[in-house]
Biopython code that builds the backbone (N, CA, C, O; Angstrom):
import numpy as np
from Bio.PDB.StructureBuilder import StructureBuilder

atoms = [
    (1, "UNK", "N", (5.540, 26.557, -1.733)),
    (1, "UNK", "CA", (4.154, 26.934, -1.918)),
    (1, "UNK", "C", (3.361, 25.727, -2.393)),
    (1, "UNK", "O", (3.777, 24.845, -3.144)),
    (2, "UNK", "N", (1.979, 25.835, -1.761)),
    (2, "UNK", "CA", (0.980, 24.882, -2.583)),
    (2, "UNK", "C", (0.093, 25.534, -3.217)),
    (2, "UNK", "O", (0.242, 26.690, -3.613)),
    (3, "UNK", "N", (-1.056, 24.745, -3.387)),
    (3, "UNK", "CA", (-2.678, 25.025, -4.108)),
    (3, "UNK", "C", (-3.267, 25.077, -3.309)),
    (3, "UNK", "O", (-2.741, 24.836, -2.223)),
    (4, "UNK", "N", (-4.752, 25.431, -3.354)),
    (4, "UNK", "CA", (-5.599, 24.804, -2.826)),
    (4, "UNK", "C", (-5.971, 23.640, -2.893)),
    (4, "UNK", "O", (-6.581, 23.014, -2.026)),
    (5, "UNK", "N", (-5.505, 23.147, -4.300)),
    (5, "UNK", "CA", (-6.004, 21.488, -4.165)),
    (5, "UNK", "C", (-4.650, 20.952, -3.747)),
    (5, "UNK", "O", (-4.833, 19.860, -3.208)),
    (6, "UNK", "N", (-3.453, 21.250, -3.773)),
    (6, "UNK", "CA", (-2.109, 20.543, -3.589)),
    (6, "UNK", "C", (-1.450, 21.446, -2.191)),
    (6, "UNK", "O", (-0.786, 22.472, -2.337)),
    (7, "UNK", "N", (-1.731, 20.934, -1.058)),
    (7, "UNK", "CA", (-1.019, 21.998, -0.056)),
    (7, "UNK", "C", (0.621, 21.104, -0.501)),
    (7, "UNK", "O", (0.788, 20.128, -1.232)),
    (8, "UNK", "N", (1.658, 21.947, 0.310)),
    (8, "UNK", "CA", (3.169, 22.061, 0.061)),
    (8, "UNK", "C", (3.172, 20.440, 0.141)),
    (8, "UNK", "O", (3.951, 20.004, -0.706)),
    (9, "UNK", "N", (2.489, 19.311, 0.963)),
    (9, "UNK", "CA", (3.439, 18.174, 0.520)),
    (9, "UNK", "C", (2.886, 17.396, -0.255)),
    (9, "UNK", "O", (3.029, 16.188, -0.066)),
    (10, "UNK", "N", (2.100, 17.875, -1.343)),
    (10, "UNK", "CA", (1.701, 17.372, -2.382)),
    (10, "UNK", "C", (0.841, 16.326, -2.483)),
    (10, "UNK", "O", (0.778, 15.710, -3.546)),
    (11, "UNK", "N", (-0.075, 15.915, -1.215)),
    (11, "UNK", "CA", (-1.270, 15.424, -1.338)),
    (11, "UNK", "C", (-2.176, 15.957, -1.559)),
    (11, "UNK", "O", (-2.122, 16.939, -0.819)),
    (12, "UNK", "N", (-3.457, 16.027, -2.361)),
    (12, "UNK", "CA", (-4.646, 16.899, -2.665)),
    (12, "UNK", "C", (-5.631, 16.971, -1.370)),
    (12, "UNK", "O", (-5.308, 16.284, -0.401)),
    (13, "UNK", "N", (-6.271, 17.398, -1.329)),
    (13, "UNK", "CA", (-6.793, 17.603, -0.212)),
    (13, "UNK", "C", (-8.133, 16.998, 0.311)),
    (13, "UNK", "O", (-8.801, 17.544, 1.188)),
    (14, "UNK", "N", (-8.572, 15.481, -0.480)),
    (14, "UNK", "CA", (-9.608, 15.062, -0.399)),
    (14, "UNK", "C", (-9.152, 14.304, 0.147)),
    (14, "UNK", "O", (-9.688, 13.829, 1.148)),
    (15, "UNK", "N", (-7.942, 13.892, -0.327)),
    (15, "UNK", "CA", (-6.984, 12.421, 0.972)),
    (15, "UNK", "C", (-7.269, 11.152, 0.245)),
    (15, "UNK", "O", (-7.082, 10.080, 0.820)),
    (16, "UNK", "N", (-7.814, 11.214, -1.276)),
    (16, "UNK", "CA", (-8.807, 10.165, -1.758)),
    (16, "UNK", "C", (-7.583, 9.808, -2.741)),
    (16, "UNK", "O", (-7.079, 10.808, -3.252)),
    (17, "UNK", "N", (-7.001, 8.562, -3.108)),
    (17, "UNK", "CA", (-6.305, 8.223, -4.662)),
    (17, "UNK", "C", (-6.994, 8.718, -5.640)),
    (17, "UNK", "O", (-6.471, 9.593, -6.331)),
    (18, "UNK", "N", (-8.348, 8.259, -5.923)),
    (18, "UNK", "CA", (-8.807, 8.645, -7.106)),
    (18, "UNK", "C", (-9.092, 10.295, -7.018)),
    (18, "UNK", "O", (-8.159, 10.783, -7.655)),
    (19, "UNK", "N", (-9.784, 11.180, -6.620)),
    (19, "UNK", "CA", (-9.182, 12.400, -6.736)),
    (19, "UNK", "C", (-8.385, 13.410, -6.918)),
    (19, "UNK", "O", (-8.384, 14.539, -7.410)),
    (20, "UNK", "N", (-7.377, 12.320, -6.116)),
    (20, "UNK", "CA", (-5.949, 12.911, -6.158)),
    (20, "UNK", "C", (-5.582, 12.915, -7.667)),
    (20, "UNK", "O", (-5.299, 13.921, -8.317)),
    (21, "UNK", "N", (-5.630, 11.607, -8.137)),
    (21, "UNK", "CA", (-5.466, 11.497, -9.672)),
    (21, "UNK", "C", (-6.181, 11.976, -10.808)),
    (21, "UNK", "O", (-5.981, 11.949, -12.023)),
    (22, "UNK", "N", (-7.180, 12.478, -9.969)),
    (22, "UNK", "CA", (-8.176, 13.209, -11.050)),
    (22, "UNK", "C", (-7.617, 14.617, -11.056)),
    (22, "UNK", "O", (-7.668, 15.262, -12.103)),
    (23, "UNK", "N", (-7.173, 15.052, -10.140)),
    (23, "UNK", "CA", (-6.363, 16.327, -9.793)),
    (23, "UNK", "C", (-5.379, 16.654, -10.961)),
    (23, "UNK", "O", (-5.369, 17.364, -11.966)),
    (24, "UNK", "N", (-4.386, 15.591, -10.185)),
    (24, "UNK", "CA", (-3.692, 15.474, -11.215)),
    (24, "UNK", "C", (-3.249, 15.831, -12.792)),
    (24, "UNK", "O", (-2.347, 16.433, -13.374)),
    (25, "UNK", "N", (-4.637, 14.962, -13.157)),
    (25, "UNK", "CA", (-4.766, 14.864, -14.550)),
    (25, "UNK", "C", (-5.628, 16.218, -14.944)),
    (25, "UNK", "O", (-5.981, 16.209, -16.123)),
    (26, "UNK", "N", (-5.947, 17.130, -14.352)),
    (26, "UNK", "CA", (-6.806, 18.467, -14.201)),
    (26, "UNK", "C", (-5.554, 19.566, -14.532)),
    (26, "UNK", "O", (-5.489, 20.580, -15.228)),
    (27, "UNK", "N", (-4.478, 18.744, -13.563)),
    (27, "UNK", "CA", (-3.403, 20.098, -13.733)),
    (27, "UNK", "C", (-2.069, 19.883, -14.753)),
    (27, "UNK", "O", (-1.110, 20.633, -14.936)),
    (28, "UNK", "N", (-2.355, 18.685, -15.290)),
    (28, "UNK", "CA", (-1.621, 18.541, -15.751)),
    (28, "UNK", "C", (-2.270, 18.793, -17.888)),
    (28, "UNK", "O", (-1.546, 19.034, -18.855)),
    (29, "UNK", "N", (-4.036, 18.569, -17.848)),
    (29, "UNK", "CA", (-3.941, 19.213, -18.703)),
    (29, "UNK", "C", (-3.995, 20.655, -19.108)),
    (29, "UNK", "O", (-3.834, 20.988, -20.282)),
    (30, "UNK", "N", (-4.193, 21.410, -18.261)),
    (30, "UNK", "CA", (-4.413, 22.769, -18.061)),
    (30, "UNK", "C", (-2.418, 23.053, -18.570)),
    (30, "UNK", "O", (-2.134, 24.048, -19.236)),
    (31, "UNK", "N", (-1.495, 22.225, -18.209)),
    (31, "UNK", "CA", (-0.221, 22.453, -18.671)),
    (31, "UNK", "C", (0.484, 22.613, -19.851)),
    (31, "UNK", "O", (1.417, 23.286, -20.289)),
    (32, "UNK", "N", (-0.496, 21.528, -20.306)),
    (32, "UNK", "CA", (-0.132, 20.968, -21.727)),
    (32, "UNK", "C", (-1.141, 21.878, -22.769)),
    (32, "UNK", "O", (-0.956, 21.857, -23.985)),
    (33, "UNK", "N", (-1.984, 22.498, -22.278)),
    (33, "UNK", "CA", (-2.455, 23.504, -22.497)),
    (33, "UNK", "C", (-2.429, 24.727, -23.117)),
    (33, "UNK", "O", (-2.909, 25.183, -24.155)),
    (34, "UNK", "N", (-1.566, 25.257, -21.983)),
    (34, "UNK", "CA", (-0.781, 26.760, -22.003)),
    (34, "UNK", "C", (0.285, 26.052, -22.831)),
    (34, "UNK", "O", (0.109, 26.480, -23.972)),
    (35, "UNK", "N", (1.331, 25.163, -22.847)),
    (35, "UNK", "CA", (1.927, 24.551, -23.558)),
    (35, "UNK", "C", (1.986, 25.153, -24.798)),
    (35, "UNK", "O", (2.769, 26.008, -25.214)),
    (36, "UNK", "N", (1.091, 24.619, -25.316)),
    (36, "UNK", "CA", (0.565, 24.166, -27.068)),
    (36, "UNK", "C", (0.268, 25.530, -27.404)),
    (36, "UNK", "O", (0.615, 25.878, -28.533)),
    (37, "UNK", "N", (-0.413, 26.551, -26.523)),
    (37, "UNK", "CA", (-0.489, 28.038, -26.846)),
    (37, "UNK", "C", (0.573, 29.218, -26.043)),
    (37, "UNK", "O", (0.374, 30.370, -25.657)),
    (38, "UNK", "N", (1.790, 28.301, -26.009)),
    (38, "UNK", "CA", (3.206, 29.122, -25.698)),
    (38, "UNK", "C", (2.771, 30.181, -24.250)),
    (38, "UNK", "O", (3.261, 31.310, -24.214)),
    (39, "UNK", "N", (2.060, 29.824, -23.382)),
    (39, "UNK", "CA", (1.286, 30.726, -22.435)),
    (39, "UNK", "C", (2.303, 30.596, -20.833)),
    (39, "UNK", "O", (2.354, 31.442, -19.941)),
    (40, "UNK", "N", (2.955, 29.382, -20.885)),
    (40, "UNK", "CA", (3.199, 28.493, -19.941)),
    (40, "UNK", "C", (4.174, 30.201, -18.739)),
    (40, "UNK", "O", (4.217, 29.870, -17.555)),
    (41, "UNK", "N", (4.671, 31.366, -18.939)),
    (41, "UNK", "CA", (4.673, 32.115, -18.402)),
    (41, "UNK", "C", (3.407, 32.632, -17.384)),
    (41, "UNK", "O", (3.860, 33.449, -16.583)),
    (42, "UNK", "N", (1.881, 32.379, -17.176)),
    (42, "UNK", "CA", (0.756, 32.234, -16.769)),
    (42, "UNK", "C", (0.865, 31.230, -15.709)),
    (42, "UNK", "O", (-0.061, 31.438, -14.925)),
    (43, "UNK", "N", (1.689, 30.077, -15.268)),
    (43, "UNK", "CA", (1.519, 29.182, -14.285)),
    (43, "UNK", "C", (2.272, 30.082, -13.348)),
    (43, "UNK", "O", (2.973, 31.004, -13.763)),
    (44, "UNK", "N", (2.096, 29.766, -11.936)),
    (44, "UNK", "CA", (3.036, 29.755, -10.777)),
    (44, "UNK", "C", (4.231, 28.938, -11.023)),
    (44, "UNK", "O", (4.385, 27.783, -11.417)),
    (45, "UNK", "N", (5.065, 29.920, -10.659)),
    (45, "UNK", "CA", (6.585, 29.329, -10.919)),
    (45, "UNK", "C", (6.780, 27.778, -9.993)),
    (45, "UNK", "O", (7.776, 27.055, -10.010)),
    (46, "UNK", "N", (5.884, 27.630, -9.450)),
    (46, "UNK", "CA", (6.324, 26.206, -8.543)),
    (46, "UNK", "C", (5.374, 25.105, -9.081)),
    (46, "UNK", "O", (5.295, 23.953, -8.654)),
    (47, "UNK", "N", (4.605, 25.713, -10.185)),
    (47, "UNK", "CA", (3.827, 24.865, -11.009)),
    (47, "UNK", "C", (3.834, 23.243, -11.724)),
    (47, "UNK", "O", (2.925, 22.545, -12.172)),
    (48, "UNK", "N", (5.350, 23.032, -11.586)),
    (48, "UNK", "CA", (5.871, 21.741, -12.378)),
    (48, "UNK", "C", (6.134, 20.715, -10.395)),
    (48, "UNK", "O", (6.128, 19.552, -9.991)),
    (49, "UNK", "N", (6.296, 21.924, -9.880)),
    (49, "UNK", "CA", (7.234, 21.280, -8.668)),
    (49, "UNK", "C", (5.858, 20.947, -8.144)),
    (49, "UNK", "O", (5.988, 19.729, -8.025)),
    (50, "UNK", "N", (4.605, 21.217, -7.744)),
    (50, "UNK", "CA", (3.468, 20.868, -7.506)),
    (50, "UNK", "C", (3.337, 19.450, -7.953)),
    (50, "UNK", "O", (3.400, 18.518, -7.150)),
    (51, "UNK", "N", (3.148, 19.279, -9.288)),
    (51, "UNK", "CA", (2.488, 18.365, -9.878)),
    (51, "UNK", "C", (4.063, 17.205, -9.916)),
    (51, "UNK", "O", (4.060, 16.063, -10.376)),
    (52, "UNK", "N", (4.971, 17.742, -9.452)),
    (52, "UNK", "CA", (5.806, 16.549, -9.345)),
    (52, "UNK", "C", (5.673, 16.137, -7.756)),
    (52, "UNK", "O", (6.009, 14.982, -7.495)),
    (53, "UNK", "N", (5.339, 16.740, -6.961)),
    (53, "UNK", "CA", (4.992, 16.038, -5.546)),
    (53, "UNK", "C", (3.633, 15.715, -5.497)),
    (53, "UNK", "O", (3.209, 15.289, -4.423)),
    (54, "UNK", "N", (2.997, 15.807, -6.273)),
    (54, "UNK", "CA", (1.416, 15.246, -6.542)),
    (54, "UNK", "C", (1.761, 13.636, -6.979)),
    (54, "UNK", "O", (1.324, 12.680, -6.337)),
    (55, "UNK", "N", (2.712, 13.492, -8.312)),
    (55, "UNK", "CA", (2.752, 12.462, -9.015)),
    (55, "UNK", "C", (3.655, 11.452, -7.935)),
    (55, "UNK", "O", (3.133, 10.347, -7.788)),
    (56, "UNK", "N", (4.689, 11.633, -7.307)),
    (56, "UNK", "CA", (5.423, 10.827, -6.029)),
    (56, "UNK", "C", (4.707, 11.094, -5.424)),
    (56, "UNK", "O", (4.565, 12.170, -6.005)),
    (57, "UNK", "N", (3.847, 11.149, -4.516)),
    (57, "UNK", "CA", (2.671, 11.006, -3.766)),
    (57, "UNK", "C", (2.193, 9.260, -4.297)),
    (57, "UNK", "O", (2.401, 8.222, -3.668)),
    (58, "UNK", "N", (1.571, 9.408, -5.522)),
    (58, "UNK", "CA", (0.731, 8.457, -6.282)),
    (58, "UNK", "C", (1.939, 7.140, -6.235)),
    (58, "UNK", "O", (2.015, 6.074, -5.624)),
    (59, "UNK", "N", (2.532, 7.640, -6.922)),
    (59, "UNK", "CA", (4.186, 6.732, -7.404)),
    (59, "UNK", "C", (4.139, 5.817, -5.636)),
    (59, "UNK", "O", (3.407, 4.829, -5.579)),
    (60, "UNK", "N", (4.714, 6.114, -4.693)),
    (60, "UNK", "CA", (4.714, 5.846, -3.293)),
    (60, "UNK", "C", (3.897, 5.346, -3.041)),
    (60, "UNK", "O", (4.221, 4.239, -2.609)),
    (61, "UNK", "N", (2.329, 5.570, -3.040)),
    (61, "UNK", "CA", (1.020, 4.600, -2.390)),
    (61, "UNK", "C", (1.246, 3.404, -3.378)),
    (61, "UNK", "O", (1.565, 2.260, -3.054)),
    (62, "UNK", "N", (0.995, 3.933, -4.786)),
    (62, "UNK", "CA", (1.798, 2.183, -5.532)),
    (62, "UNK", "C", (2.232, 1.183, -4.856)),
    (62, "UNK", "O", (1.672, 0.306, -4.198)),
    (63, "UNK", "N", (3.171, 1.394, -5.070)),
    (63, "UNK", "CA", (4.294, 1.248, -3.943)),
    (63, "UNK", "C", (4.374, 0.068, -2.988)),
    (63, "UNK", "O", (4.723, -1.104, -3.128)),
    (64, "UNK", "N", (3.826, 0.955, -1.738)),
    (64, "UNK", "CA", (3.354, 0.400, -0.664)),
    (64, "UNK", "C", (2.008, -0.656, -0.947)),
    (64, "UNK", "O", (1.701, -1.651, -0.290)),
    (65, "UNK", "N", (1.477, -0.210, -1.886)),
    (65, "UNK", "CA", (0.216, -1.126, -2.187)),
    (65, "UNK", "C", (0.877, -2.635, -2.868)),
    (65, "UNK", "O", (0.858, -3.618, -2.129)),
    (66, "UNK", "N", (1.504, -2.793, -4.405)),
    (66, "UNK", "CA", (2.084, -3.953, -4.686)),
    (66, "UNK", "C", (2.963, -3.939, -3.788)),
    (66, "UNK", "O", (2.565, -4.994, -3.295)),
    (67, "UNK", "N", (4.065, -3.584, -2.952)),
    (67, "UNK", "CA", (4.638, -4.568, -1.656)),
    (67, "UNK", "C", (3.698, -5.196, -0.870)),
    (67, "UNK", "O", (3.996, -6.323, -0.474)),
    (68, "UNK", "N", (2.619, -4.727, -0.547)),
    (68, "UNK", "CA", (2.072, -5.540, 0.197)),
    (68, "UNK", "C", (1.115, -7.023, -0.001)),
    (68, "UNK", "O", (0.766, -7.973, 0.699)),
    (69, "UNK", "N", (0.921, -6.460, -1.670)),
    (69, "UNK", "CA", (0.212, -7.532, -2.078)),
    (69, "UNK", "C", (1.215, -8.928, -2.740)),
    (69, "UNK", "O", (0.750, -9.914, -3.312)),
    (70, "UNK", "N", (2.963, -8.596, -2.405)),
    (70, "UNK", "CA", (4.024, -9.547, -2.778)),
    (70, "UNK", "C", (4.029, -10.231, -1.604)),
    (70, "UNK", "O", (4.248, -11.437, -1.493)),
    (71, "UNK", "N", (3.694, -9.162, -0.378)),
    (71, "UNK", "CA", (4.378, -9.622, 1.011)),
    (71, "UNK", "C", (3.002, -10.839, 1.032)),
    (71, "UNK", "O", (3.257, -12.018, 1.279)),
    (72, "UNK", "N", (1.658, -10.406, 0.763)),
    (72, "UNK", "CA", (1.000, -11.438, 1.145)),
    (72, "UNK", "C", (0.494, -12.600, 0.774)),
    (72, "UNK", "O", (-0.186, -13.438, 1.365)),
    (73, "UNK", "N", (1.183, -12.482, -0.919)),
    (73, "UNK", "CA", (1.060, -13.649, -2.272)),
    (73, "UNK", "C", (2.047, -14.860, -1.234)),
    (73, "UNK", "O", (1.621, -15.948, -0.848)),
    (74, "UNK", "N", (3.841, -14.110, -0.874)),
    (74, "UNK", "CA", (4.544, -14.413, -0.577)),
    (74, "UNK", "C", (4.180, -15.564, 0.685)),
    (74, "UNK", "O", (4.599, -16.714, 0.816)),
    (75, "UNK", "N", (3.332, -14.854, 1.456)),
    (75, "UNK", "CA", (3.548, -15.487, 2.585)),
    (75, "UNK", "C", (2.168, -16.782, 2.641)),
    (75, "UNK", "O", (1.851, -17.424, 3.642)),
    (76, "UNK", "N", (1.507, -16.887, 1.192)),
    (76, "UNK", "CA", (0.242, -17.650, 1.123)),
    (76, "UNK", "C", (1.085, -18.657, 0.515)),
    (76, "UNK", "O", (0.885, -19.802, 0.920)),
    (77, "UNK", "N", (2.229, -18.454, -0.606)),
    (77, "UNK", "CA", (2.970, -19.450, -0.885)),
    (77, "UNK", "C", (3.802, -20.457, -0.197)),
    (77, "UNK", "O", (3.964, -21.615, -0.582)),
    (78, "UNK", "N", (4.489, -19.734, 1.209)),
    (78, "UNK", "CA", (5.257, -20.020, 2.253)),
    (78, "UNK", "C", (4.436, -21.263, 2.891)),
    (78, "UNK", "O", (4.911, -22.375, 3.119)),
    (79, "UNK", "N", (2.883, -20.773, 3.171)),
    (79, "UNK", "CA", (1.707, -21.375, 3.944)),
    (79, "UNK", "C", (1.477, -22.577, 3.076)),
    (79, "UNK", "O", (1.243, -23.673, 3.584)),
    (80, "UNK", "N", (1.538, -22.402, 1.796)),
    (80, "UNK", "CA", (0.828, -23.675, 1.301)),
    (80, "UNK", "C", (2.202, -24.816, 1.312)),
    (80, "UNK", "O", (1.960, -26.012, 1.475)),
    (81, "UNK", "N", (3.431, -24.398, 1.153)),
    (81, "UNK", "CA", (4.792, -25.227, 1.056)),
    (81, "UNK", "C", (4.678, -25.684, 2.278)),
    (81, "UNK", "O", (4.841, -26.904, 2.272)),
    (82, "UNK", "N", (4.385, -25.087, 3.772)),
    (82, "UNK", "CA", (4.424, -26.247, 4.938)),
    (82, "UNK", "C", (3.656, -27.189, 4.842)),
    (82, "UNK", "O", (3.878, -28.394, 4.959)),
    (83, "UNK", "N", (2.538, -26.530, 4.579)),
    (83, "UNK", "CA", (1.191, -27.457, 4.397)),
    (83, "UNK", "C", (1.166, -28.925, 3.902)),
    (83, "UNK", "O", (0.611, -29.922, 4.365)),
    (84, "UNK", "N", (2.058, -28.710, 2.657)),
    (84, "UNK", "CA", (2.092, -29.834, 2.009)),
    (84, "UNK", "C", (2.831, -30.817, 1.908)),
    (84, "UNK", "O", (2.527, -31.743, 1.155)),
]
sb = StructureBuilder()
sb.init_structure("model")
sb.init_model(0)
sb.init_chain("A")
sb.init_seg("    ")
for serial, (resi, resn, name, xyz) in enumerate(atoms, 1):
    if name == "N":
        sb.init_residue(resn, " ", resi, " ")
    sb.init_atom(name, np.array(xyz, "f"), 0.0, 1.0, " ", f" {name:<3s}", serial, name[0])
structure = sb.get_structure()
């Protein structure tokens, strides 16, 4: 099962990082929430499993984002060593 803001593979549905993370941080205090007032019987039982394919979602674009910015430090370093 998903949300409306989290369909089943745990991207939010604006498609945006920062939303997504604003999401996130929406459902995750609403958790900590019910938490603190022993309520946490009130979530959907797939409630943790949501916000853990929300958070690997985020974790993954990371990810892919610093690899790419190694792959291209990498290959400016490569460029300047022939160069010189």
């Amino acid at each position: 099962m998903g949300s409306a803001k989290f369909p089943a593979d745990g991207v939010q549905n604006e498609l945006d990082p920062s939303y997504h993370i604003g999401a996130i941080s929406d459902y995750y205090d609403l958790y900590q929430l019910l938490q603190a007032n022993n309520r946490l019987d009130q979530l959907p039982t797939d409630y943790i499993q949501c916000l853990k394919r929300a958070t690997t979602f985020v974790a993954d674009i990371i990810f892919l984002i610093i690899a790419s910015i190694l792959s291209m430090i990498r290959a400016a370093v490569l460029t300047q060593r022939v160069l010189c």
